[in-house]
C-alpha positions in Angstrom: 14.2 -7.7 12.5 13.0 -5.5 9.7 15.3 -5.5 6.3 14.5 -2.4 4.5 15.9 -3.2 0.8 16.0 0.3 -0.3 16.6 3.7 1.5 14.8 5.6 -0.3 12.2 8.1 2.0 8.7 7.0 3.1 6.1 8.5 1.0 3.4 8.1 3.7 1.4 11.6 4.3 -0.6 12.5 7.0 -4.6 11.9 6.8 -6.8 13.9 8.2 -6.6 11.9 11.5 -3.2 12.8 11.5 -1.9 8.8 11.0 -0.2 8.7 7.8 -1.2 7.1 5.0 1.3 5.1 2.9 1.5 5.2 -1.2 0.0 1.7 -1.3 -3.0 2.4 0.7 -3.5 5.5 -1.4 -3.9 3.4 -4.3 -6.0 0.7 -2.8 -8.1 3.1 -2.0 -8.5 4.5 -5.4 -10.5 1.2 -6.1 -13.8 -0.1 -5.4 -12.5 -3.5 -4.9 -16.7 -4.7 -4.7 -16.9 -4.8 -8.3 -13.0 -6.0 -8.7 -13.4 -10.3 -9.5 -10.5 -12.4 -8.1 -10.1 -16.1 -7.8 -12.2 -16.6 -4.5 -15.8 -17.1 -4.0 -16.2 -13.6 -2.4 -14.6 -11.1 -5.1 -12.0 -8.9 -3.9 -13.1 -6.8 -0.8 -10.7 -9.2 1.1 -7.4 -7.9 -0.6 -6.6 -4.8 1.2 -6.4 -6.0 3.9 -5.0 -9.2 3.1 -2.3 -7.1 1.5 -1.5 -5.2 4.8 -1.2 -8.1 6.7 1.4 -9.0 4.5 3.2 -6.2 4.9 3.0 -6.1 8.6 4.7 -9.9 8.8 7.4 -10.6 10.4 7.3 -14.7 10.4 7.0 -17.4 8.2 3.4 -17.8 9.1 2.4 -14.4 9.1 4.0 -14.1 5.2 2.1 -16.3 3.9 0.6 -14.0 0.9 -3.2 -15.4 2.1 -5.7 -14.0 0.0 -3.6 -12.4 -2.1 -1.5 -15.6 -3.7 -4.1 -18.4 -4.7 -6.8 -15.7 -4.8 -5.0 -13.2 -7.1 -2.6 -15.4 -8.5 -2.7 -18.8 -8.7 0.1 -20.6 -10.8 0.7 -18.0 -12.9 -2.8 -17.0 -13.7 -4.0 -14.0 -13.0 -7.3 -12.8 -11.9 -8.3 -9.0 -12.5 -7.6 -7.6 -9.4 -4.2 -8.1 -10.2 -3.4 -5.3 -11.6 -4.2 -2.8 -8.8 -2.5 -5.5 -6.3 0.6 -4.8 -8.4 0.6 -1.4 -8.5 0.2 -1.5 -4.8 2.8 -4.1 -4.6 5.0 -1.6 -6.4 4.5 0.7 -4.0 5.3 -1.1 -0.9 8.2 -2.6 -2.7 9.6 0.9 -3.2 8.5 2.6 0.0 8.2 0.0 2.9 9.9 -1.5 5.6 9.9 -5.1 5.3 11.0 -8.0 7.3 12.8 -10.3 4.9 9.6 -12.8 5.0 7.1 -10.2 4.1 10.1 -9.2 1.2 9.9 -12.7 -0.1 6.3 -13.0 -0.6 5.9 -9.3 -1.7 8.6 -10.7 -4.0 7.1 -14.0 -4.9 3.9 -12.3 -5.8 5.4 -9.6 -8.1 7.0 -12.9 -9.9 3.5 -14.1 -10.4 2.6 -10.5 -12.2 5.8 -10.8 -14.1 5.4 -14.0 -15.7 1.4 -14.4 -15.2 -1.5 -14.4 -17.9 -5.7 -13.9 -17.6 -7.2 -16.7 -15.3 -10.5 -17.8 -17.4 -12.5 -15.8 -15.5 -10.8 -12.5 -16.4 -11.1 -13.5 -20.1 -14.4 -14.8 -20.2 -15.4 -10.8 -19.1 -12.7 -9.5 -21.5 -9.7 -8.9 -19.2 -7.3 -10.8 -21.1 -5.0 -8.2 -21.3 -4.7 -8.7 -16.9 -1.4 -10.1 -17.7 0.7 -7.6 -19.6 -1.6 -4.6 -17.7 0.8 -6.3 -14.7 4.1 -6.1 -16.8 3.4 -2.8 -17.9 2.9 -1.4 -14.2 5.9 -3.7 -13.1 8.0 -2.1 -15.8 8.7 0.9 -14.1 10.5 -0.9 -10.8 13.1 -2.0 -13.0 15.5 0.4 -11.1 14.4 -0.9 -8.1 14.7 -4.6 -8.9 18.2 -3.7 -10.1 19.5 -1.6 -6.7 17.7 -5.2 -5.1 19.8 -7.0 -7.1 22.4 -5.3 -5.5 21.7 -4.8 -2.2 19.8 -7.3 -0.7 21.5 -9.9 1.4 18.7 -12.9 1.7 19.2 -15.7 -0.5 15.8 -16.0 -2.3 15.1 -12.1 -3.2 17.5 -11.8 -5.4 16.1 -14.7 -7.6 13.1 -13.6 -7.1 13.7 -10.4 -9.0 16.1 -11.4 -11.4 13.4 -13.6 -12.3 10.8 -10.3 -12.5 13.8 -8.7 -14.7 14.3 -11.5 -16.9 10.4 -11.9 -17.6 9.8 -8.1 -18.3 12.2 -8.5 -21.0 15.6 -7.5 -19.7 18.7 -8.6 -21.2 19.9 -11.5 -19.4 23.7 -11.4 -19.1 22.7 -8.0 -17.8 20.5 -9.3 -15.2 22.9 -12.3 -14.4 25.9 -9.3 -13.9 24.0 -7.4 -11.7 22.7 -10.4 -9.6 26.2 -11.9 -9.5 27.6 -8.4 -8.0 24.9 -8.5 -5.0 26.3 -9.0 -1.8 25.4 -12.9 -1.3 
């Protein structure tokens, strides 16, 4: 069963092979994700995809977030290709159908860009900003993390982004309000 949290229109646009291509790819494209370090052996060339896998679960197993949580975040640290996985992740957020697995993990990992900070690696080669790059990008689905707030039925979601509205620096009886008014 796909949960779409928002009903907001697709933003997908036809290619020239006439398949459409959705606001998330568009900006994963955008990147040369060769040169882009993450927290695996292999750099980032794996994320894409990794990422549309994610989007296209529909189980526990499938929604795992492999390659994208423990390679882009780990623990709260975040490697550089964070930054374009959370734009994309804003995207999908905004303009995907999601089953409610793929929703937590999408969920999970923009709660890692929320609260996250510049693995070693990304400092050592002067991306210690990786961390508020995130929150700043993140900052503009506040509107969207607040209609989740109040739409979304599943029982982890909603933490999930009141955490994201808390750790971007929203005021927190305002964020407890709007998550106590959700439909849980």
């Amino acid at each position: 069963m796909n949960a779409k949290l928002y009903s907001f229109s697709s933003t997908a646009q036809p290619s020239e092979t006439g398949r459409s291509v959705r606001e998330w790819e568009k900006i994963a494209d955008s990147y040369d994700w060769t040169g882009i370090r993450c927290s695996c052996a292999v750099g980032a060339r794996h994320v894409p995809a990794d990422f549309a896998r994610l989007l296209a679960a529909q189980t526990a197993e499938e929604a795992t977030g492999r390659g994208l949580l423990g390679d882009v975040a780990i623990h709260g640290l975040l490697s550089e290709a964070a930054v374009p996985v959370a734009r994309m992740a804003l995207a999908a957020f905004r303009d995907e159908e999601l089953s409610v697995r793929a929703l937590r993990t999408l969920t999970m990992l923009i709660i890692n860009f929320t609260d996250g900070e510049a693995d070693q690696e990304a400092i050592a080669n002067g991306r210690e900003d990786v961390g508020e790059e995130c929150r700043e990008v993140l900052r503009e689905g506040i509107p969207l993390f607040y209609a989740g707030l109040a739409e979304s039925v599943d029982t982890f979601v909603p933490q999930y982004l009141a955490q994201a509205l808390r750790d971007l620096g929203e005021d927190p009886e305002k964020v407890q309000a709007a998550f106590n008014a959700g439909p849980r």
